[in-house]
MIDOSE-1310 file (N, C-alpha, C; in nm, 2 decimals, decimal comma, always signed):
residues 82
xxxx	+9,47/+6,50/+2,00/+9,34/+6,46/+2,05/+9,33/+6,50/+2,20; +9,25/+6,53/+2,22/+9,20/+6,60/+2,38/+9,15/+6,48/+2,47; +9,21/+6,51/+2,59/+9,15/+6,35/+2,70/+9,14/+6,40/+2,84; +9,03/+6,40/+2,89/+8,95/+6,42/+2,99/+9,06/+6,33/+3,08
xxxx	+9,10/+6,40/+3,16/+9,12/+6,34/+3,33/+9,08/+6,36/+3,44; +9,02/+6,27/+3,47/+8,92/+6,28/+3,61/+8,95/+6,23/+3,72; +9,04/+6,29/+3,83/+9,05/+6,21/+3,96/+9,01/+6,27/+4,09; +8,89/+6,14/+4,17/+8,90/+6,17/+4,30/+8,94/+6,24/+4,40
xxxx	+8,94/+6,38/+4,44/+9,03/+6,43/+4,57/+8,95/+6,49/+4,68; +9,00/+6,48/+4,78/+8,98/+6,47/+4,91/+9,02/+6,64/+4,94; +8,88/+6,75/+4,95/+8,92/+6,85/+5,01/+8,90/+6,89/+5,17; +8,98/+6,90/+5,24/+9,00/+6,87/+5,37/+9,05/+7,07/+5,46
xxxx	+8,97/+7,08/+5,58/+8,98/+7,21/+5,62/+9,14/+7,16/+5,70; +9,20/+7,25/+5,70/+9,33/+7,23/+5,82/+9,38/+7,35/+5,79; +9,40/+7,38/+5,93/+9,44/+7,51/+6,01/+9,43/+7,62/+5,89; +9,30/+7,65/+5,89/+9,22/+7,78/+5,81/+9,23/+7,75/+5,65
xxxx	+9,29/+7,68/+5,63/+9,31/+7,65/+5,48/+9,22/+7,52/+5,42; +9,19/+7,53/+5,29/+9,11/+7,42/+5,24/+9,25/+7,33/+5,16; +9,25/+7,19/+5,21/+9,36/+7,14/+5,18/+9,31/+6,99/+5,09; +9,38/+6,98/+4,92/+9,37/+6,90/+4,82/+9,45/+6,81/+4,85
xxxx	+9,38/+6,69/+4,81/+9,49/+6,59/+4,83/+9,42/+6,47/+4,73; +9,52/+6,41/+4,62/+9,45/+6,31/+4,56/+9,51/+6,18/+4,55; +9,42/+6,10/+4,62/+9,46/+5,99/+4,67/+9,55/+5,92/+4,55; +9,49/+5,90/+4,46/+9,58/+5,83/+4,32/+9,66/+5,87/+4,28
xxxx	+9,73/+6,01/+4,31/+9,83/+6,09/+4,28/+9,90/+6,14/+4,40; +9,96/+6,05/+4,49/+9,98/+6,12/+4,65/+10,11/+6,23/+4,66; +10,13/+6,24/+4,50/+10,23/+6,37/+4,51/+10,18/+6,47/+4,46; +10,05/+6,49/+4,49/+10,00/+6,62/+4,46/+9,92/+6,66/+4,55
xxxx	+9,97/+6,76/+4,61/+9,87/+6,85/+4,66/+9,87/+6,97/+4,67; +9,76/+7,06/+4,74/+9,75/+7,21/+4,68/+9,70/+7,24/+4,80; +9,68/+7,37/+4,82/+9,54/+7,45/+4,94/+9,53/+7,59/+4,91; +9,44/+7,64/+4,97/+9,39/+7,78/+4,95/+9,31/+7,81/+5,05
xxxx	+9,28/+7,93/+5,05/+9,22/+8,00/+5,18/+9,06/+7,97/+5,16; +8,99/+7,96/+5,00/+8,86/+7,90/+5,00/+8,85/+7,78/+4,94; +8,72/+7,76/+4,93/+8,69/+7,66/+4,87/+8,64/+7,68/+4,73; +8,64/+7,76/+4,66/+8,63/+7,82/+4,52/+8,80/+7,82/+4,48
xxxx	+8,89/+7,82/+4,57/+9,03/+7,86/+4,50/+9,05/+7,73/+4,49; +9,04/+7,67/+4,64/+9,08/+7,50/+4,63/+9,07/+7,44/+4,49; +8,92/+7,46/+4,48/+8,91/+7,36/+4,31/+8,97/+7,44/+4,22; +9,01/+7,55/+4,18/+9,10/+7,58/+4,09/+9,22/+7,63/+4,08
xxxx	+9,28/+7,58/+4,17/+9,39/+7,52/+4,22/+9,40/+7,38/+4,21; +9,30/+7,30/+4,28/+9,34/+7,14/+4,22/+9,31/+7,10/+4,08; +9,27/+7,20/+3,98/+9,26/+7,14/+3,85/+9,38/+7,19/+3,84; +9,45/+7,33/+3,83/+9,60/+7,34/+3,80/+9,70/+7,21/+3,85
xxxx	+9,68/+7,19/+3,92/+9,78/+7,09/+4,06/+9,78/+6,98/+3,95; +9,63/+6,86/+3,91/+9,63/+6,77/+3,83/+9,68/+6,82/+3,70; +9,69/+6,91/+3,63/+9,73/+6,90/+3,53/+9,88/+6,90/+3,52; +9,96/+6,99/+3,62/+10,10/+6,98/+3,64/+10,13/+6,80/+3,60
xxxx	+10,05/+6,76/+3,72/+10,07/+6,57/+3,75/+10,09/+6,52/+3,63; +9,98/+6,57/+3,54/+9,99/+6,45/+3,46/+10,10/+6,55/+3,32; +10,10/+6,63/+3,32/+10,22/+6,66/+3,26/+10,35/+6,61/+3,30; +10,38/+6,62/+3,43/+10,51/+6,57/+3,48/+10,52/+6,39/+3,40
xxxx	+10,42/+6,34/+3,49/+10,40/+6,20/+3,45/+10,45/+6,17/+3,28; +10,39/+6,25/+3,20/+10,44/+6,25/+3,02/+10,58/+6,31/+3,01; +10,63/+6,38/+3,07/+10,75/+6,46/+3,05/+10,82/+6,33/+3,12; +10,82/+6,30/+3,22/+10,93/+6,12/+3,30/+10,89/+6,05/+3,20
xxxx	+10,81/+6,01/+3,14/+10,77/+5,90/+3,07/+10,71/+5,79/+3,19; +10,61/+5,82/+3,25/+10,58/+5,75/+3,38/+10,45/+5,73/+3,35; +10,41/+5,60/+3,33/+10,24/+5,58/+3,36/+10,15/+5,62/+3,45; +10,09/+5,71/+3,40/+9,97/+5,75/+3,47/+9,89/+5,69/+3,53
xxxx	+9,87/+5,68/+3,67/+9,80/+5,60/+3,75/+9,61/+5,59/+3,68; +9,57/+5,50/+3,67/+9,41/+5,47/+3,68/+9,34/+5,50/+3,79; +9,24/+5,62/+3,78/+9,18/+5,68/+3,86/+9,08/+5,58/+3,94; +9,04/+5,59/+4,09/+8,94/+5,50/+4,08/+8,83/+5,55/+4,12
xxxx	+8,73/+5,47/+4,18/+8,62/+5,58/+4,16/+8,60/+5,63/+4,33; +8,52/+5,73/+4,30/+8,57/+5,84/+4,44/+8,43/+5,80/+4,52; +8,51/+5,82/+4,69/+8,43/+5,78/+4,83/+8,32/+5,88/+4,80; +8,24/+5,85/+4,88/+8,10/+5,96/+4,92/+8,14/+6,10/+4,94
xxxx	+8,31/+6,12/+4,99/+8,37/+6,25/+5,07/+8,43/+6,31/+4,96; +8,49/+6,20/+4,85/+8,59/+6,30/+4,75/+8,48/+6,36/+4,64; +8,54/+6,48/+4,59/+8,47/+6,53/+4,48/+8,60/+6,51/+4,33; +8,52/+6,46/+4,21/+8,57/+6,45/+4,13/+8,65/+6,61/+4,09
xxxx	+8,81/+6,56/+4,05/+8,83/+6,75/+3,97/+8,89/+6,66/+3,86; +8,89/+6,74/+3,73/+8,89/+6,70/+3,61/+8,99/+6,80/+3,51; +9,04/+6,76/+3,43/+9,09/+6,84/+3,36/+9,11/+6,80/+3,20; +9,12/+6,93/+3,07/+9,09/+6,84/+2,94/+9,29/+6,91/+2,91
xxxx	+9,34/+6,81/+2,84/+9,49/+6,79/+2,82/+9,50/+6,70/+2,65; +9,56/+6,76/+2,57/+9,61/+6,73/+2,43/+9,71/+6,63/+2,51; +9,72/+6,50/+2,43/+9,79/+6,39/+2,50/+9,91/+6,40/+2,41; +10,05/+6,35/+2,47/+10,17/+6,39/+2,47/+10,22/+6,35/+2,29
xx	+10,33/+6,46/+2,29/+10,36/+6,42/+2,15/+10,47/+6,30/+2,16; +10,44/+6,24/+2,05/+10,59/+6,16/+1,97/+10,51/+6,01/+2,02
């Protein structure tokens, strides 16, 4: 079964680069030279996350809902076997 994950991140300019950061996941982040790469880069970036997260056996943080500044990135993931 397929499950939408949706979390708030904060994309931020610093020193020429567009820089990802998701607050509910503060070990993820990513950057890129645009802002077209950024977001597809930060859906690769979440998906790693929450793969890692199933592969530790680590609960997945609950997203929460995003400031006026974050833009939601999303990703669809077959949820873990066994």
């Amino acid at each position: 079964m397929q499950t939408i994950w949706a979390y708030p991140a904060s994309f931020t300019e610093q020193d020429g680069e567009v820089v990802v950061r998701f607050p509910d996941l503060p070990e993820v982040l990513t950057a890129a030279a645009t802002m077209a790469e950024a977001r597809l880069l930060a859906a690769d970036a979440l998906e790693e996350a929450i793969l890692g997260y199933w592969a530790a056996g680590r609960a997945i943080p609950t997203p929460r809902a995003p400031t006026g500044a974050e833009e939601v990135v999303g990703v669809r993931l077959d949820g873990p076997v066994g």
